[in-house]
N, C-alpha and C positions, 0 to 999 in steps of 0.2 A: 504494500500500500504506500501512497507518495505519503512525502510530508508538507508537499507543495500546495496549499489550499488558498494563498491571496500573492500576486503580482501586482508589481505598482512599473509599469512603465512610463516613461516620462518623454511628455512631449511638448519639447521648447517650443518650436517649431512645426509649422506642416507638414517640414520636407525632415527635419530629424524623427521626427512623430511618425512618421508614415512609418521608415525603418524600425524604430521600438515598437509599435503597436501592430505592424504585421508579424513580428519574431513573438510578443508577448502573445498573441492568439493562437498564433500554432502551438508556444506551449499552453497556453491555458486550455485548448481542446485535447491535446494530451493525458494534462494531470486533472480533468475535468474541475477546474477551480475557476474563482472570482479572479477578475486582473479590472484594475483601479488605473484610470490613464489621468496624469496627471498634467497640468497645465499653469506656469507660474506665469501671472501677468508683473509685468515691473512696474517698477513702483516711481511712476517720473519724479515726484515732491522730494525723494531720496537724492537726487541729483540737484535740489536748490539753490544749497550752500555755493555747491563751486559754479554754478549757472552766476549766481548773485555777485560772485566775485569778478567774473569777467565782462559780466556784461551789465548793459543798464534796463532797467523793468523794464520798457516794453521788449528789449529782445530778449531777456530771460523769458514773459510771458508769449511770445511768438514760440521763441525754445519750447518751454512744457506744451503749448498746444500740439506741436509735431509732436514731440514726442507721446504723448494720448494717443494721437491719432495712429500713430506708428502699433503703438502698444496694443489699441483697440483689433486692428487687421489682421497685427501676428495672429490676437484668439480667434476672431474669426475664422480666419485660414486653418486654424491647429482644430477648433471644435466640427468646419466643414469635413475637415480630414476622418476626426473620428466619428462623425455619421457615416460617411459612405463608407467606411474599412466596417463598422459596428453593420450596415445595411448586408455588407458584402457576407458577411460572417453569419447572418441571418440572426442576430441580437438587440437588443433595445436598449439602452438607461437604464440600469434599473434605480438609478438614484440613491446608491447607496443603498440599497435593501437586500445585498443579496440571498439565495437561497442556500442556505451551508452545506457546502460541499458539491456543489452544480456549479456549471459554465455558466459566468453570467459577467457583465461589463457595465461599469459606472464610469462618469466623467467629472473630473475634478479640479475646481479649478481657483485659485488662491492667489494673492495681490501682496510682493514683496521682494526678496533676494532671494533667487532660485536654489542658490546651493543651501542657502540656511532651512529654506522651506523642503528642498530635499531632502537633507537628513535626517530632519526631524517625522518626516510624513513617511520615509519611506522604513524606518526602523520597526514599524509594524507591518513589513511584507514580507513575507516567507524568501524574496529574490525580487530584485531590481531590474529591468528592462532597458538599456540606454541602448540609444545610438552609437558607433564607435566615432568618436570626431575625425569630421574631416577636413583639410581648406580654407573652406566658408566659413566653418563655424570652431577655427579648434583653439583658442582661447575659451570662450565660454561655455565651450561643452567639455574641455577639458576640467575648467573648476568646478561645472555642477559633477562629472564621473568622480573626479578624486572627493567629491564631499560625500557621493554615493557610497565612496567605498572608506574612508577614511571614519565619518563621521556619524554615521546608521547601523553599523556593526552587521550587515545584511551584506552575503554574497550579491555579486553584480553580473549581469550579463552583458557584454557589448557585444551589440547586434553589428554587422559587417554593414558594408552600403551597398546598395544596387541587389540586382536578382536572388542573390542568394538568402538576403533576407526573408524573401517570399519561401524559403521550403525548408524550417528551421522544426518539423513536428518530430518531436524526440525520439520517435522510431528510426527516422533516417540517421540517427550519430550512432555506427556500427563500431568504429574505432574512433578513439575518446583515447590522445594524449594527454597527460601528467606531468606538467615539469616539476619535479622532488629536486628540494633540496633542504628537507627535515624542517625546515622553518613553522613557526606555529602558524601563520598566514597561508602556507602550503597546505598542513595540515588538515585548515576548518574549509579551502577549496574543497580537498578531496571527498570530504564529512559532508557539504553543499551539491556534490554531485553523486552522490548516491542513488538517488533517483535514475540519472542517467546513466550511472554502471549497469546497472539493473536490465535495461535492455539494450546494452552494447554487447556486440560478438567481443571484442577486445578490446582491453586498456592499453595502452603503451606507456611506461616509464621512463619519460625520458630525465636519463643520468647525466648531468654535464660534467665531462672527465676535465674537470679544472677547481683546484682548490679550495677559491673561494666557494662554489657553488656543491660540491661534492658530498653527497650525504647519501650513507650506505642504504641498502631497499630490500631490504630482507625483511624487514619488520613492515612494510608498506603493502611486499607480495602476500603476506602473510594473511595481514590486516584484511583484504582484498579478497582471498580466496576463502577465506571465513566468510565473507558477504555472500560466495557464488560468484563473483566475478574474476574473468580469468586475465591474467595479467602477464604481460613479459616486457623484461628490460629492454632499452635503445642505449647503447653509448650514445655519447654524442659529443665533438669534439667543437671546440670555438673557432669560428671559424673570420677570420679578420681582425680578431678581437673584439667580435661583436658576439656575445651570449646570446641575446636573442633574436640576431641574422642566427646562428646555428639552431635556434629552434624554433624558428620557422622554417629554415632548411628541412629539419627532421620530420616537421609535420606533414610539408610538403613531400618526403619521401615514404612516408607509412601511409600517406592517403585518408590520413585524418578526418574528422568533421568536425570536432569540437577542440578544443584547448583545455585545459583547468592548469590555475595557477596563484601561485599565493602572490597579492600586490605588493609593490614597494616594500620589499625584505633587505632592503641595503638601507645605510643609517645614510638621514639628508645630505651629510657630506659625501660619503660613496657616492649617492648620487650625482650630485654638481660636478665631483671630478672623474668620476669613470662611466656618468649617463645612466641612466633608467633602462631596464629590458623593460619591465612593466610600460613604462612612453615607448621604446623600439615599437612595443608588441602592438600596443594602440594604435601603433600609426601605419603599420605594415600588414598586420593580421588580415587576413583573405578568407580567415574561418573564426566562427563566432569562438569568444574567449570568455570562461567562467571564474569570475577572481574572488578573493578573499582578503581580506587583511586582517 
């Protein structure tokens, strides 16, 4: 039986929304569960102060009105979106009522700082639905994800962009890579994807053959085949000096469909001067990635 019973996907935007909320329905007709699509309107009066300092009232109040009106469209476009995906899906609003333990979809929608409303809203979801940032949007979708994950204590899912979002229903991830490397972050991934062991033909562990990352997997295969799922290692060697060029390498070589992985397991500083695999992986990933921190 899942333990997946409420998804909160998040949708900044139309066009990021479209991405989390097609990935969030394929899992929700999967684990037959509620999924909550969320929508932060910003909050232009937030921006007053430094509007007030550069400029004089009427073009600070020309400023806020754009910015309203900007504000007003985005929901529009984001709540247009989740009609026709909720129409496509053959669902309604339930308005927050759902029925416990049934497929069903609600629209939500809240006035403030996305990442702070993030965390705090999504820390009662079983799993988080985002977009992977792309381009367009990857400042601001990078700080709602890292508040998703950092800040909600709730595994996260980044949905990929384009087509292959559309066929994300849990039966198709047959092989389901692991990057181990003992971290407790690693760890509560692996605990988070259980669900999905459950109907994958195979795990793969991938082992990074490099010091820092190096953590033995005998207690993981172990862990693992006690569940019923059947597990075998990958070495995997760095390739460039880039840890997560090699595993994306390796995914792409095992024919992957999923990722799982523990987020930001390097201390801040590791990060600034030897770079994020967790950021590599966000920014390259071609398959949807299940993190933890």
């Amino acid at each position: 039986m899942s333990d997946i019973k409420n998804l909160v996907a998040i949708a900044s935007d139309a066009s990021s929304g479209e991405v989390a909320v097609r990935a969030a329905l394929s899992l929700a007709r999967r684990f037959d569960c509620h999924l909550d699509v969320l929508h932060v309107r910003s909050d232009p009066t937030a921006a007053l102060p430094l509007v007030g300092e550069a400029m004089s009232g009427a073009a600070g109040a020309e400023m806020m009105e754009l910015a309203e009106k900007q504000t007003d469209r985005r929901g529009q476009d984001a709540r247009a979106m989740f009609d026709r995906l909720s129409a496509e899906a053959g669902l309604s609003d339930d308005a927050g009522n759902p029925l416990e333990g049934k497929l069903g979809i609600s629209w939500i929608e809240e006035t403030g700082v996305e990442e702070q409303i993030v965390a705090s809203r999504a820390c009662r979801a079983d799993m988080i639905v985002i977009a992977r940032p792309t381009a367009d949007n990857e400042t601001s979708a990078l700080m709602t994800l890292n508040a998703a994950l950092m800040q909600s204590g709730r595994p996260v899912w980044a949905a990929p962009p384009g087509a292959k979002a559309a066929n994300m229903d849990a039966e198709n991830f047959k092989r389901i890579a692991v990057f181990w490397n003992g971290s407790v972050e690693a760890t509560r991934a692996v605990a988070a994807a259980q669900p999905f062991f459950a109907a994958a033909e195979e795990v793969v562990i991938l082992r990074v053959e490099e010091e820092e990352w190096f953590a033995p997997t005998e207690d993981l295969e172990a862990y693992l085949t006690r569940h019923n799922t059947k597990a075998v290692v990958c070495k995997v060697l760095p390739r460039e000096g880039r840890t997560g060029r090699a595993l994306l390498a390796a995914t792409s070589e095992i024919n992957a469909d999923l990722m799982v992985m523990g987020a930001y397991t390097r201390s801040k500083l590791r990060q600034l001067i030897l770079g994020s695999v967790t950021g590599y992986v966000m920014h390259e990933a071609t398959l949807p990635v299940l993190m933890s921190h």
